[in-house]
Structures are given as C-alpha cells and as structure tokens.
C-alpha positions in Angstrom: 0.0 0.0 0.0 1.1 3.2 -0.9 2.2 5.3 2.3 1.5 2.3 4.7 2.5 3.0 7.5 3.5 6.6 8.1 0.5 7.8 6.9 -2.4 5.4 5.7 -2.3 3.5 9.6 -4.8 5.1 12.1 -4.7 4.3 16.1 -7.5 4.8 18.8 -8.1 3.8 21.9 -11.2 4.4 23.4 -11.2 4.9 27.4 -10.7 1.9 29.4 -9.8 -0.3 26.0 -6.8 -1.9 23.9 -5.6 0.9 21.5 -6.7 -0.9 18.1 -5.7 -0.2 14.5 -8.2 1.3 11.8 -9.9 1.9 9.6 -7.1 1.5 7.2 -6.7 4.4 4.7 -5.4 4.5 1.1 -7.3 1.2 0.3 -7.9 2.9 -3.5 -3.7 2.8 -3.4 -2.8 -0.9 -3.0 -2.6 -4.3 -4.2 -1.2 -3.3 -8.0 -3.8 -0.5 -8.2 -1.8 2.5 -8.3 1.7 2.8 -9.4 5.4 1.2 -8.7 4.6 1.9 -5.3 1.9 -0.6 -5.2 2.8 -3.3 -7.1 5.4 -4.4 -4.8 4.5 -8.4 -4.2 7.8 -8.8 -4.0 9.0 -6.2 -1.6 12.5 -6.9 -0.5 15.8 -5.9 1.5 17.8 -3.9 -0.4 21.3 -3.0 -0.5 21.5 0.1 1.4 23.2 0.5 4.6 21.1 3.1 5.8 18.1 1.1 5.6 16.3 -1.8 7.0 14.6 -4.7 5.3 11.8 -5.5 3.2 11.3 -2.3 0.9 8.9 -1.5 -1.8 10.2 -0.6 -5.4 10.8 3.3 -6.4 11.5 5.7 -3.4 8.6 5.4 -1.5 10.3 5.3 1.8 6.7 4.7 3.5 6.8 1.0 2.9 9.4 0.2 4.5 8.3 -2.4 6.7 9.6 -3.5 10.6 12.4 -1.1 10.8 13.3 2.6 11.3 14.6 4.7 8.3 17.1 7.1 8.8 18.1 8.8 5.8 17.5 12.3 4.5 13.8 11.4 4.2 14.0 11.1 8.1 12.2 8.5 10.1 9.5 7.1 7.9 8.0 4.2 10.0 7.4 5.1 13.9 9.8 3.8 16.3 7.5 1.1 18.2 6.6 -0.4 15.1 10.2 -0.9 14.7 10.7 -2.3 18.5 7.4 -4.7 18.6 8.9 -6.5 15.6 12.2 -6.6 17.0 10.3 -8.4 19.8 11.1 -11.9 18.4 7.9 -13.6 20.2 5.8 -10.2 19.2 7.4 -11.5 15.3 6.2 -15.2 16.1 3.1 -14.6 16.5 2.6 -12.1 13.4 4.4 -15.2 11.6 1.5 -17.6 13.4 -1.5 -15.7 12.5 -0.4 -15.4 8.7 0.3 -18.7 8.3 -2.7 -19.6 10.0 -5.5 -17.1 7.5 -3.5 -18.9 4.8 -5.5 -22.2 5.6 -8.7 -20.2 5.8 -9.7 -16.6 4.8 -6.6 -16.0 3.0 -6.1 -18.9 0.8 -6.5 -17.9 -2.5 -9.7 -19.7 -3.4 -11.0 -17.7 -0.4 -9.3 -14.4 -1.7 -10.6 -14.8 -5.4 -14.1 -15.4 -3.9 -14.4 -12.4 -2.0 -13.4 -10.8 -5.0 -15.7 -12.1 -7.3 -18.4 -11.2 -4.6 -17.6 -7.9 -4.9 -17.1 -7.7 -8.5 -20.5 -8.8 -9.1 -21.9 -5.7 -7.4 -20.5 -3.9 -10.0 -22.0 -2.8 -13.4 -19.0 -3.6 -16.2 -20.5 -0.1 -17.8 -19.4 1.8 -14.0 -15.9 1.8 -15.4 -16.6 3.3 -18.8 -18.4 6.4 -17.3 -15.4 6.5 -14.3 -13.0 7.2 -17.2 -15.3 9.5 -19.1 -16.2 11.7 -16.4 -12.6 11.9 -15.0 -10.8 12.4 -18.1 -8.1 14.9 -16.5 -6.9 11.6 -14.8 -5.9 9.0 -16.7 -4.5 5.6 -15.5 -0.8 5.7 -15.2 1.7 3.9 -17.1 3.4 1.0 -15.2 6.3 -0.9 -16.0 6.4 -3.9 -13.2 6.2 -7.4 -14.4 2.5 -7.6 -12.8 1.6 -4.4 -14.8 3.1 -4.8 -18.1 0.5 -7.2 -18.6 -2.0 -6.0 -21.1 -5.2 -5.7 -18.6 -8.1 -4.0 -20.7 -11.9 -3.8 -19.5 -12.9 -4.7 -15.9 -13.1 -8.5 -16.1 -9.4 -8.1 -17.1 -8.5 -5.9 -13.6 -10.0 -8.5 -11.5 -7.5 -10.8 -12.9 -5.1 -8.3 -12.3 -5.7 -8.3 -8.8 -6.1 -12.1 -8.8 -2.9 -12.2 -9.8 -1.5 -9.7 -7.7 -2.8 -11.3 -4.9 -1.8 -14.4 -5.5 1.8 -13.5 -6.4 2.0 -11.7 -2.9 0.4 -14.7 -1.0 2.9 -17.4 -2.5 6.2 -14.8 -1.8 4.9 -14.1 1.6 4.6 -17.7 2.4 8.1 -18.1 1.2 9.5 -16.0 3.6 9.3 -18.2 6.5 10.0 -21.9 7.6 6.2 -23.1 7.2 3.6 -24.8 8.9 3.0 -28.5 9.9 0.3 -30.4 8.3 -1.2 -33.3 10.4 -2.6 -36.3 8.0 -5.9 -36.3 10.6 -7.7 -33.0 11.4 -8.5 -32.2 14.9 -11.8 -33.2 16.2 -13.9 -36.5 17.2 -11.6 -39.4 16.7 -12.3 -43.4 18.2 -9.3 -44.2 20.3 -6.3 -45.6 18.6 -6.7 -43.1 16.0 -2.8 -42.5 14.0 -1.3 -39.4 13.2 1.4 -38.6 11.2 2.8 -34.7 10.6 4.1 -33.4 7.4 6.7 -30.4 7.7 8.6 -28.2 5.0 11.6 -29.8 3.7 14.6 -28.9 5.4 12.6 -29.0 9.1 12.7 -30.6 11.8 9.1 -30.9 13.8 9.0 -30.4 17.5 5.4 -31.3 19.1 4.0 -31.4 22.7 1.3 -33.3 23.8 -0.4 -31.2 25.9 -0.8 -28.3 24.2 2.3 -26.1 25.3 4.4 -24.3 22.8 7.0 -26.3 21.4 8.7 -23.0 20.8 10.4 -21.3 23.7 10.4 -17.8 24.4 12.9 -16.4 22.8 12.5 -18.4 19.6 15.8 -20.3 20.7 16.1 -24.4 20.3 13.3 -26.4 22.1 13.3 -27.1 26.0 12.9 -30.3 28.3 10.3 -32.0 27.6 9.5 -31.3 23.8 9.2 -34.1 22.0 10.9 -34.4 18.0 8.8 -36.3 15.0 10.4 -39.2 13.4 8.9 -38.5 9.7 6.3 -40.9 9.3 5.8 -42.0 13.0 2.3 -42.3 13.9 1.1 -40.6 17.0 -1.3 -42.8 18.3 -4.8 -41.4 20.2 -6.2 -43.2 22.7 -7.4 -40.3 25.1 -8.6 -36.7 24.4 -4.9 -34.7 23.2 -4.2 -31.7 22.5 -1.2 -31.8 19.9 0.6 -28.2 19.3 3.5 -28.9 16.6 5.9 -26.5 14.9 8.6 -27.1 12.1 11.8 -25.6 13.0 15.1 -25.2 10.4 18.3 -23.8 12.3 19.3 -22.8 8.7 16.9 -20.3 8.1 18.7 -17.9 8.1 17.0 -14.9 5.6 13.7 -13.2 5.4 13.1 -13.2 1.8 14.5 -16.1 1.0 18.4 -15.7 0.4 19.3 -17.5 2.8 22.5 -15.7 3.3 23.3 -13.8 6.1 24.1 -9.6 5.2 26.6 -7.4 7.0 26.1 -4.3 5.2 22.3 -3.4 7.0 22.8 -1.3 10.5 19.1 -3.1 11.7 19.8 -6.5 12.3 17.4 -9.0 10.3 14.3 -10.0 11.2 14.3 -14.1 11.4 12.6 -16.6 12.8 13.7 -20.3 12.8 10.1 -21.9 14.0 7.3 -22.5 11.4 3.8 -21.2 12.7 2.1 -23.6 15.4 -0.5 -25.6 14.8 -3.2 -26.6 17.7 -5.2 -29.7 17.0 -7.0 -31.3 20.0 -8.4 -35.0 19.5 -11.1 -35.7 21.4 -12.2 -39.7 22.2 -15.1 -38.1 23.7 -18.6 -38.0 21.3 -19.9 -34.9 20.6 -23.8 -34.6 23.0 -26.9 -35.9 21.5 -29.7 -34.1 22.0 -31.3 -35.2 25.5 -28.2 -35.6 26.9 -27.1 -31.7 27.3 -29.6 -29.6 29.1 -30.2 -26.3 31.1 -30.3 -27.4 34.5 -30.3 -23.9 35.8 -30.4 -20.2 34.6 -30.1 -16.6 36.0 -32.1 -14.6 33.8 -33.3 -11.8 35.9 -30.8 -10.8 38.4 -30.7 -8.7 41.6 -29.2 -5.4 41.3 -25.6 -5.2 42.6 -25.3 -4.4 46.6 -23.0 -1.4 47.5 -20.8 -4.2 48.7 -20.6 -5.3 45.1 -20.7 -1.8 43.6 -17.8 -1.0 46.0 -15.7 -3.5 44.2 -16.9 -2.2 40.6 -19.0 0.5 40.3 -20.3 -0.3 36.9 -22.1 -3.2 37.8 -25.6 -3.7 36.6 -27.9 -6.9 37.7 -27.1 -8.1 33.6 -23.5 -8.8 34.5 -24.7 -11.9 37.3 -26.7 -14.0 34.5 -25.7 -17.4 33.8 -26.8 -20.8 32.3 -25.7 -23.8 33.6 -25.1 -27.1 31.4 -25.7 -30.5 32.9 -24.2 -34.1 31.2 -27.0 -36.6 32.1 -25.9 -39.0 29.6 -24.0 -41.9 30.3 -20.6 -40.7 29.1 -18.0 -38.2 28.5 -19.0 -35.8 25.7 -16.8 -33.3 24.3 -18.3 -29.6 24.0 -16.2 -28.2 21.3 -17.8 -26.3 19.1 -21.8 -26.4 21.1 -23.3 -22.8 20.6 -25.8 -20.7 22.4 -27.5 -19.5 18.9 -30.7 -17.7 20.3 -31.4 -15.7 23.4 -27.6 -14.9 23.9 -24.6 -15.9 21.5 -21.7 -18.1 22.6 -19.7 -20.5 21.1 -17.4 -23.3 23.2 -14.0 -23.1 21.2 -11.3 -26.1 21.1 -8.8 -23.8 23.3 -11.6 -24.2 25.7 -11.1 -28.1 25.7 -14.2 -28.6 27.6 -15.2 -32.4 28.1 -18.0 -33.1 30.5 -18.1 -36.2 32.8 -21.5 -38.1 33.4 -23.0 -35.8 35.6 -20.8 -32.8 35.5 -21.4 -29.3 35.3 -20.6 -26.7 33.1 -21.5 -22.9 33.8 -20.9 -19.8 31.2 -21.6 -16.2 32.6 -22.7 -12.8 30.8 -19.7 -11.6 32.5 -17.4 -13.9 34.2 -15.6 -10.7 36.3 -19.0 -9.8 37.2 -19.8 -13.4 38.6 -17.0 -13.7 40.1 -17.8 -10.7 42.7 -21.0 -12.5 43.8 -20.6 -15.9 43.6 -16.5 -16.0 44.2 -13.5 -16.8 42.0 -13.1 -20.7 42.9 -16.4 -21.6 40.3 -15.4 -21.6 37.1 -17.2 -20.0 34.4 -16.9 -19.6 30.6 -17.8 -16.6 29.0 -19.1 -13.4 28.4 -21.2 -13.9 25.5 -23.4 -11.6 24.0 -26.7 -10.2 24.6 -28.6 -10.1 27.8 -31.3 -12.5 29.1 -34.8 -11.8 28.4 -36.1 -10.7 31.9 -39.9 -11.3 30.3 -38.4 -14.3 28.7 -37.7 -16.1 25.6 -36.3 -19.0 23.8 -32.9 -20.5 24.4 -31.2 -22.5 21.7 -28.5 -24.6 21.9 -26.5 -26.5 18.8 -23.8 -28.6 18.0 -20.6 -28.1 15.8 -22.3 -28.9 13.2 -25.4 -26.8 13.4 -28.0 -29.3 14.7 -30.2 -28.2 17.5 -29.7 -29.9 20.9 -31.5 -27.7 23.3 -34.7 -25.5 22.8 -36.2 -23.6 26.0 -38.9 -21.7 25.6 -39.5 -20.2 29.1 -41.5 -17.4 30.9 -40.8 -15.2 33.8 -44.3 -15.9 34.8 -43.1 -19.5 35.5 -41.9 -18.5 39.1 -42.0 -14.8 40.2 -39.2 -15.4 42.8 -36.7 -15.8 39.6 -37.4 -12.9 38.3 -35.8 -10.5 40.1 -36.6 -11.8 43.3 -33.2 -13.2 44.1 -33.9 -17.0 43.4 -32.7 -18.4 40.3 -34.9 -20.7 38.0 -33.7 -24.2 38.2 -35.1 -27.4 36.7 -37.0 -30.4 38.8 -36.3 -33.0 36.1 -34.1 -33.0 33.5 -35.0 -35.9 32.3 -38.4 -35.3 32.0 -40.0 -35.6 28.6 -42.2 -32.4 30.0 -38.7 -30.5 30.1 -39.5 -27.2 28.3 -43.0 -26.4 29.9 -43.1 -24.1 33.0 -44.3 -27.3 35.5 -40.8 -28.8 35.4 -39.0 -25.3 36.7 -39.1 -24.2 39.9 -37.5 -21.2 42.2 -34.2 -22.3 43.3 -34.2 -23.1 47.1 -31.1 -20.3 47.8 -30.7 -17.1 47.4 -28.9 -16.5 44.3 -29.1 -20.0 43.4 -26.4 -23.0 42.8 -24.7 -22.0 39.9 -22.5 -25.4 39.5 -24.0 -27.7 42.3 -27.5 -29.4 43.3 -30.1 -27.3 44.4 -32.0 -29.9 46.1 -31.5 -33.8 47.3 -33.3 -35.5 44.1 -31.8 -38.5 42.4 -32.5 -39.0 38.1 -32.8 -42.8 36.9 -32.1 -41.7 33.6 -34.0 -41.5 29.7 -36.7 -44.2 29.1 -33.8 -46.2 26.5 -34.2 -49.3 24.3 -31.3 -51.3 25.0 -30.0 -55.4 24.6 -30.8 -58.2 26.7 -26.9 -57.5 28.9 -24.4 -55.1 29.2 -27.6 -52.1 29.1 -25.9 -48.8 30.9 -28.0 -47.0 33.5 -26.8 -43.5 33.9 -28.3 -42.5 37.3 -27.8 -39.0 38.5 -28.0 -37.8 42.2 -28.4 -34.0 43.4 -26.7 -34.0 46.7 -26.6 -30.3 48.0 -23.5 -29.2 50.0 -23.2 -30.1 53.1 -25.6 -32.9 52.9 -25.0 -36.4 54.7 -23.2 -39.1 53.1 -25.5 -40.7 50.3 -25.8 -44.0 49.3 -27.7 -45.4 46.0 -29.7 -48.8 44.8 -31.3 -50.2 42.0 -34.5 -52.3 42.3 -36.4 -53.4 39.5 -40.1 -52.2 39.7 -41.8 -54.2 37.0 -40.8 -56.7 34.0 -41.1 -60.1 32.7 -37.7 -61.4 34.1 -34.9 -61.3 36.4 -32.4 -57.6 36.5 -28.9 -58.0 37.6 -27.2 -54.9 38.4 -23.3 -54.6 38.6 -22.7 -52.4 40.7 -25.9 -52.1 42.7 -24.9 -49.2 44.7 -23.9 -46.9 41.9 -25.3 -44.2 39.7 -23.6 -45.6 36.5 -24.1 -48.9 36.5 -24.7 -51.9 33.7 -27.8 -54.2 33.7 -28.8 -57.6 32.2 -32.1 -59.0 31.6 -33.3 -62.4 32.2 -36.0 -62.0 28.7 -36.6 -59.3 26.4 -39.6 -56.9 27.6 -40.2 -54.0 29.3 -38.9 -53.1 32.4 -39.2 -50.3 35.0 -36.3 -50.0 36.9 -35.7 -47.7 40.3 -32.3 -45.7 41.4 -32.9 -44.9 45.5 -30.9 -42.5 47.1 -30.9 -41.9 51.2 -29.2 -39.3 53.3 -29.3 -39.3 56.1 -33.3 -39.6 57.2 -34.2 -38.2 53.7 -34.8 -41.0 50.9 -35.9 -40.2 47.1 -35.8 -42.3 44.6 -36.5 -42.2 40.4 -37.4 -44.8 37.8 -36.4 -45.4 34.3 -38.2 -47.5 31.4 -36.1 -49.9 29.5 -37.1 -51.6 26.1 -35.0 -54.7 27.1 -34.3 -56.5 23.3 -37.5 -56.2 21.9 -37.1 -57.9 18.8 -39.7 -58.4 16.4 -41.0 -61.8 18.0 -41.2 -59.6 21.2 -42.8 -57.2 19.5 -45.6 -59.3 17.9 -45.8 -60.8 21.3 -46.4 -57.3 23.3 -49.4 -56.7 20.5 -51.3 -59.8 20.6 -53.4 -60.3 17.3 -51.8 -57.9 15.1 -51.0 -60.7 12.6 -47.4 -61.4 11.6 -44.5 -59.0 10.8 -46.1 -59.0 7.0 -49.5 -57.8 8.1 -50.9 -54.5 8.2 -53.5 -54.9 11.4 -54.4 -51.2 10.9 -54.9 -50.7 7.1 -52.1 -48.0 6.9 -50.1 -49.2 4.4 -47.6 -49.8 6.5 -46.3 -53.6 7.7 -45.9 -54.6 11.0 -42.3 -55.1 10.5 -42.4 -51.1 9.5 -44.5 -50.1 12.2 -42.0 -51.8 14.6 -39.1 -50.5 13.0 -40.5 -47.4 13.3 -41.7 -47.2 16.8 -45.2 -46.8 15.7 -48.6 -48.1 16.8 -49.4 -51.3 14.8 -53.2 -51.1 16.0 -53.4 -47.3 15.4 -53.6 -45.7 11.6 -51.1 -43.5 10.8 -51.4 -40.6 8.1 -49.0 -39.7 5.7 -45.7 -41.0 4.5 -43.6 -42.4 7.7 -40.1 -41.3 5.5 -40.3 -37.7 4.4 -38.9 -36.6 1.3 -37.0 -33.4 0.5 -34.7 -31.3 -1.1 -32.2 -28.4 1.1 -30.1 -26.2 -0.4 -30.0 -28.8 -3.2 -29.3 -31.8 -1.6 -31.7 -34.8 -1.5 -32.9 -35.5 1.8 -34.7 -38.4 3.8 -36.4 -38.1 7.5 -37.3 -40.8 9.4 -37.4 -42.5 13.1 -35.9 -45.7 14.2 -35.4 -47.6 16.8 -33.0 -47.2 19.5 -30.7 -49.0 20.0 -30.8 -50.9 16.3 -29.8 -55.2 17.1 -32.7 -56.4 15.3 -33.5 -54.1 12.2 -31.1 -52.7 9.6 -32.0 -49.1 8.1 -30.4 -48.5 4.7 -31.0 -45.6 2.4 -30.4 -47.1 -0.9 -29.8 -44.8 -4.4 -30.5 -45.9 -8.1 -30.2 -44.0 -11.5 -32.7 -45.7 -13.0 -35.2 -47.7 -10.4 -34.3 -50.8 -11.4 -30.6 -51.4 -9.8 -30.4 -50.0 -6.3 -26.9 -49.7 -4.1 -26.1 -49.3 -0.1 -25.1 -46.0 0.3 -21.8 -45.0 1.8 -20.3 -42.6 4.1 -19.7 -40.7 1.4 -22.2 -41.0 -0.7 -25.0 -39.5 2.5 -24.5 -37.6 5.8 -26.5 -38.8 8.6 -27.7 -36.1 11.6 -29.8 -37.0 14.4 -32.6 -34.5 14.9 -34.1 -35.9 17.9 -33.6 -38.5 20.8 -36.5 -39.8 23.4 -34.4 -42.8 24.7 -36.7 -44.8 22.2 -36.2 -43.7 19.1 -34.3 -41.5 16.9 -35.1 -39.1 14.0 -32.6 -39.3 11.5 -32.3 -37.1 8.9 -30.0 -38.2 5.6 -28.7 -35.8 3.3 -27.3 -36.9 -0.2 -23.9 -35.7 -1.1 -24.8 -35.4 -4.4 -26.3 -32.1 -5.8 -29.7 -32.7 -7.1 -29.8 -31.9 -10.6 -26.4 -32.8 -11.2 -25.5 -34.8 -14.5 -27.9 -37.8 -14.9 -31.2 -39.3 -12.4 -30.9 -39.9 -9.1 -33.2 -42.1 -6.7 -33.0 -42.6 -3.2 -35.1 -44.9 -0.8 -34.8 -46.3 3.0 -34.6 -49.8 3.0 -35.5 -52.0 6.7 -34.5 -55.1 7.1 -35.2 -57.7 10.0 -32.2 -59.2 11.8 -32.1 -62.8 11.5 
C-alpha cells in the first residue's frame, strides 16, 4: 500500500480499552492499483546500509516495513513499530496468525471469492463512465512485471488483482519456515486413531502433547520435555490430546529467501527459525446428542448489585450476574467443542476451551465472568461473556452442536416463578429428564438465594432417559443431586416391574450396567438416602425387543407382513418405526426433500438398532439400487426420546447434477 505505514495507519483507543488499529486508509492505493509503489509483491531488502529490510520498489520510503529509516527522508515508519517487531515472540506470532489465515480466509480460493463477490456488485458499464467523467486523470503507465501485462476492461483488472494477490500470498509464504500439516484434522476421533505430521523440507518438527508451545520464548532451540517427530511415525490417540507442533530449520537464516546472512544493513534481520504452530486437540469423547445436554439452571433476571458489590466495581448492573448452567446426564464423557448458544444470547465453546463433560458434571458460562465472580466468588469456574442479555420477560434459548443441529430448545417465561425474576432465586429445573422438560411445571425457584450456579439445588436422584437397550451389558446413567453439606448418600437399583430377572453390577452406583433375564419391558428404580431423607427415580427400559417380542407385546396384530391397521404400513415397518401397529397412521412415515440442493430423507428408528437394519439405498434408473456409503449420504440426528431417533440423511450429491438420481430407505429384520 502506498504510504502504509506513516500515513495510511490510524490508532484509537477508546477509554478503558486496547488501542486498536483502523480503519485503514489508502485502500484505492494498494494491491497493483496505483503505481510502482503498489505493485510491490515482492517487496525486498535492499542493498542500502542506511536502511532496514523489506522495501517497496521506487523511493517510497513509506513502505518500509519492521524497521526505522534514517536517511535524508528522516524516520518514515514510527519507532515502536520498529521495536514490537524486533520483539522476536511479538514477530512469532505475526508469523503464526499469517500462516494460520492462509489455511482459511486467505487462501487464494477464499481471496478470489471475496473478490468475485464484490465484482459482481458492479456494473462492467461503472468503469466506462469513471474514465469519461474523470478524463483529466488518466490511468498511469506502469512498467512492473505484474503491470506490463495488457489488462483492458474490468473483467481483465479483477484478474489483475487475482494475480497480484496471488503473487503476494505465495512470496509471503516463502518468507518463512512453514507450517505443519497433520494427516488427521482435529476433532472427534475413536481411540487408537494415527497421526502422522508433514513439515517443510529442510525442518525438523518439534510437538508437545499437551498443548504447550514447542517453541520457547525467545525463539531459541526447544526445552525439556518437547518431544521431536520421526517423519512418518504415527502418533497414536487413545485419550482426548491436545497436539501443538511446529517445524523448526536452524538454517533459516533470511527473510526473503536468500538464505544468506548480510553485513552491510545497520538493523539486524528479522528471522525466525520456528514455522507457525498448529493446535489440533483430538477428542475420544462423542460430541452430545440431544437429551443428553440440558439447562439445569439459569439466572435470567438478576438482583441489582449491593453497594458491597458496587464497591468493588462501580459499573455493575444486575445483567452482569446472569448465567446458564449445562448438565451431562448422559451416560458418558462428551466433548463440548464447538456447542453454541445461537438464540437468546450468543456463545460458542472453542477447542482452546477443551471442555469435556463427565456423566453428571457441570458446566457454567456467565454474561460476565468478572462480574460473577464478585457475587458468587472466584473458585467456580465460568466460561464466558457472551453476547446479549437474558430476556427478563423471557424467551427462547437454543443450543447446537458443531455442526449446526439443535440440541436444546427452551422456551421459558418469567411468569413461571416470580421469585426468579428478580426476586433473588434463580430458576432451576426439577427433572431434567423429563419428557415435559420445556413447559413451565418442570422449573421451579431455586431453594437459595442466588441460586447454585455449578452444584445441586436440592436432594433428588435422576434414573435416567426411558432407553431401548440389549438383553446385557444395558448402561444406566443415574444422576443424584446432593446439595452441599448434605449427609453421606448411598444409592440402589430395584427393578419395579418386568417379565424377568435384573442383575445390576454395581448395585450401589449411579452408573451402573444391567442384564435381563427375557426381552420386555422393564421399570427399573435408582434410590438415594441421606441421612433420614430418601428419594428415589425410575427409568423405562425396552430390554431387546425384537420383532418376535414385539408381535408378542401386540397380541393379534397378525405377523410381521401384516398391516393390522390398514395404513399401508407392515408390521415389520411399524416396529421399525416405533409406531402403533393397532393405530392408523397418516401420511408418509419417510419424508422426502430437497435443502439447499441436496436430497434429503427423515425418518425415526429404533433405539438401539440389534434387530433391524436401516439403509438408504440410491439408483439411477429404479431398477438397480446400491447401499449408500459414508460418502455418498451424511447422517444427523434431529431428535432422541431414549426410544427412538429421528434421523435425517442428506445426499452428497447435488440434485440436478448430471444424470437421475433415486434414493429410498430400505429395513430389514435381523435374522
């Protein structure tokens, strides 16, 4: 950019906030646009003793970049530019965050986009007028390899600036040691997962296991307890990891890519012999289903801050003590990266987070975690702040996973308890199980003042969600509320009802594994006593209902080929389906559709699946139909009751494409 620096860069700092940088000026001077001055993709050091390194073509002694000049121009770039980038970790991390947009918003299919974008809100005819009504200024004549091209008309200027930008991009990148490139992204993996890491040639890769910097500070050779790739070595995953790597080649020795050392410069060179980092966190730990994450508790209309409080910061309103609290009542781990608050307030769970929530657990995020911390103390933690405020009439409150897919959605009302809104209670849930969970008769006042943010409110005990589940191994995941301070508790399964025989192992714990004497239905019972107080919960389990079961649970219904209700559908697709075999049903049980071009099928199963097989099958003709793969459909779960699942597939494929398409779902009974 022409005059970067020493006069197109603008600094403010509003009162109380980090000084920031913008709005940028001379944006109608840069990328190839102007003249020499701006064409300079290759900016470079030159061979002047009196000046630093990296400088623009021509005399423009503005673009100097990360160095003072000191010649009869005078000084050019200010001083602390010159010392924060003399700062070799300050340098580090502008080398990180390049190398880091280059996998994202700056790759060049990202660039060329953005571009097109706004190229397309131009009218081609907007640059024929622009030259007639400004004839007294007429492009200028370059002479740079970039501008000797012969670029006539608009669509041949957006090339111009493709190329520009590209050009730039690919000598930037050339300027440093490079990144690392793992062969398996972060996210979900199964345990045992391998991972190998690619680095530039000439590198050596240093990586650390949990997550500390490879690099020391300093940007001198790693410390203790950094480990060095073998190339090819797979780096096995068999727990939740967070792997931060960096290439590393003692030898680099030049910023542009001479790789020669210079003696004739007064500044010494800006170098850095560490690639950028990358961060990848494996998690072993699924992602939530929806019923297993829920609000358990929320603060939505605070009390005003005391003068106790106000003492400690006067700007303190009642909006800065909100909070939600997240519950795990699932039966395992489950790894939060990426979950959302999308409606109501805005927050996203990050990876740096690393948040993983035991059966059970906890997880609070505050409006303002400062804030919380004055009232509630600073030994909770708390994620946070997010954005917007709490409806104190109410409102709904939606929650999502990384992928988009809803997992909570509560609808509540301050008329549900008046002592939560703004009366100094809290509104907490009496079930979280409960299939009533989003209607105001499951929410309650909290029983303290201020509420429980991270802890039981009151001595209850969960069984768990009604669950279909095999004849052994079936996990319970019982939950008890124990509030502080409360006696010792201790916990038992019974079986209330069912055609056979439950053993429990253990009997005397929330998470524990039962097996059935016979398939049927079963109510089981999780007690909890402390002290003189006893409460207890029960769960429904579909214990291996398989077809014969089935058939045997709805006496005269015919066989699996009947349809005892005129439908149209079987019995086998009633069962399949966790529908009534005696009760009509309307419409078609798979829905059709097409989203944002894609092909789509909805349907519900059963939960869990041992005795029916659910295939979507496609065909390009009706006649020959194939199995699906992976990566021929996406599958997302829309909803969970414990009984059943809707599923929703989505073809790969965009409709319309070359050629027919046909899909169908396909059920099958398990011999």
């Amino acid at each position: 950019c022409v005059d970067a620096l020493r006069l197109s860069a603008f600094w403010h700092k509003d009162r109380d906030a980090k000084m920031a940088a913008g709005p940028l000026w001379d944006f109608d001077r840069a990328f190839a646009s102007a003249d020499e001055r701006s064409v300079a993709w290759m900016a470079r050091v030159v061979a002047n003793p009196n000046n630093g390194i990296w400088r623009a073509n021509g005399s423009d002694y503005g673009t100097d970049w990360f160095n003072k000049s000191t010649d009869a121009v005078g000084v050019q770039t200010p001083v602390w530019w010159d010392a924060l980038f003399r700062d070799p970790d300050f340098y580090q991390q502008y080398i990180d965050r390049w190398e880091e947009l280059r996998t994202g918003p700056f790759t060049q299919a990202s660039i060329e986009a953005l571009i097109d974008g706004w190229n397309a809100e131009i009218n081609p005819d907007a640059a024929i007028r622009d030259v007639r009504r400004w004839p007294a200024n007429p492009k200028r004549a370059y002479s740079s390899t970039i501008t000797k091209l012969s670029y006539t008309g608009q669509a041949a200027e957006v090339r111009r600036l493709k190329d520009f930008m590209r050009l730039r991009g690919n000598f930037m990148d050339s300027q440093w040691v490079g990144r690392v490139s793992p062969s398996v992204p972060a996210g979900t993996v199964t345990p045992g997962t391998a991972v190998t890491l690619t680095g530039p040639a000439g590198a050596v890769i240093h990586y650390t296991l949990d997550g500390t910097d490879p690099r020391p500070s300093g940007g001198g050779p790693p410390g203790a307890g950094v480990l060095t790739y073998t190339e090819g070595a797979p780096i096995v995953i068999n727990a939740t990891t967070r792997l931060r790597a960096r290439a590393r080649n003692a030898a680099h020795t030049a910023l542009t890519g001479l790789n020669r050392p210079s003696t004739n410069l007064n500044n010494p060179l800006l170098l850095s012999t560490w690639g950028g980092a990358v961060d990848l966190r494996y998690s072993t730990d699924q992602p939530p289903q929806p019923g297993t994450l829920v609000i358990t508790e929320f603060n939505f209309h605070a009390t005003d801050p005391t003068q106790a409080e106000l003492a400690i910061n006067p700007a303190l309103t009642d909006n800065d003590f909100e909070f939600v609290e997240l519950r795990n009542i699932g039966p395992a781990s489950m790894d939060l990266t990426g979950v959302k608050f999308t409606t109501g307030i805005t927050y996203a769970i990050s990876a740096e987070s690393a948040v993983t929530l035991a059966p059970g657990q906890y997880l609070l995020i505050a409006s303002n975690p400062a804030g919380f911390a004055v009232r509630y103390g600073a030994s909770i933690p708390v994620l946070g702040p997010w954005a917007g405020n709490l409806s104190n009439s109410g409102e709904t409150l939606t929650v999502t996973d990384a992928a988009g897919s809803a997992l909570i959605n509560l609808t509540y009302n301050d008329a549900w308890s008046p002592q939560a809104d703004g009366g100094g209670a809290t509104m907490t849930v009496v079930d979280p199980a409960s299939p009533n969970y989003n209607t105001g008769g499951n929410w309650t006042a909290s029983s303290q003042t201020g509420g429980t943010p991270g802890s039981a409110d009151h001595f209850a005990v969960f069984a768990g969600r009604d669950t279909g589940a095999l004849l052994s191994g079936v996990p319970l995941a019982g939950l008890p509320d124990v509030p502080a301070g409360s006696p010792p508790v201790t916990l038992a399964w019974s079986k209330t009802s069912g055609p056979g025989t439950v053993t429990f192992t253990p009997a005397d714990a929330a998470a524990a594994t039962a097996a059935f004497s016979q398939p049927g239905v079963y109510i089981l019972k999780l007690t909890a006593t402390s002290g003189a107080a006893q409460v207890s919960d029960e769960v429904t389990v579909y214990a291996n209902h398989s077809p014969a079961s089935w058939l045997a649970a709805h006496p005269g219904i015919g066989s699996l080929t009947d349809d005892f209700d005129g439908d149209g559908r079987g019995n086998l697709l009633e069962y399949a389906l966790g529908s009534d075999p005696s009760v009509a049903d309307a419409g078609s049980p798979v829905t059709a559709a097409r989203e944002n071009g894609h092909l789509t099928l909805t349907w519900k199963r059963l939960r869990p699946q041992a005795a029916v097989s659910y295939a979507v099958e496609i065909s390009s003709d009706l006649m020959s139909f194939h199995a699906a793969s992976a990566g021929e459909f996406t599958e997302t779960i829309l909803a969970d009751d414990g009984l059943t699942q809707t599923v929703k597939a989505t073809d790969t494929t965009i409709a319309g494409a070359p050629g027919k398409r046909f899909v169908r779902l396909k059920i099958t009974a398990v011999p």
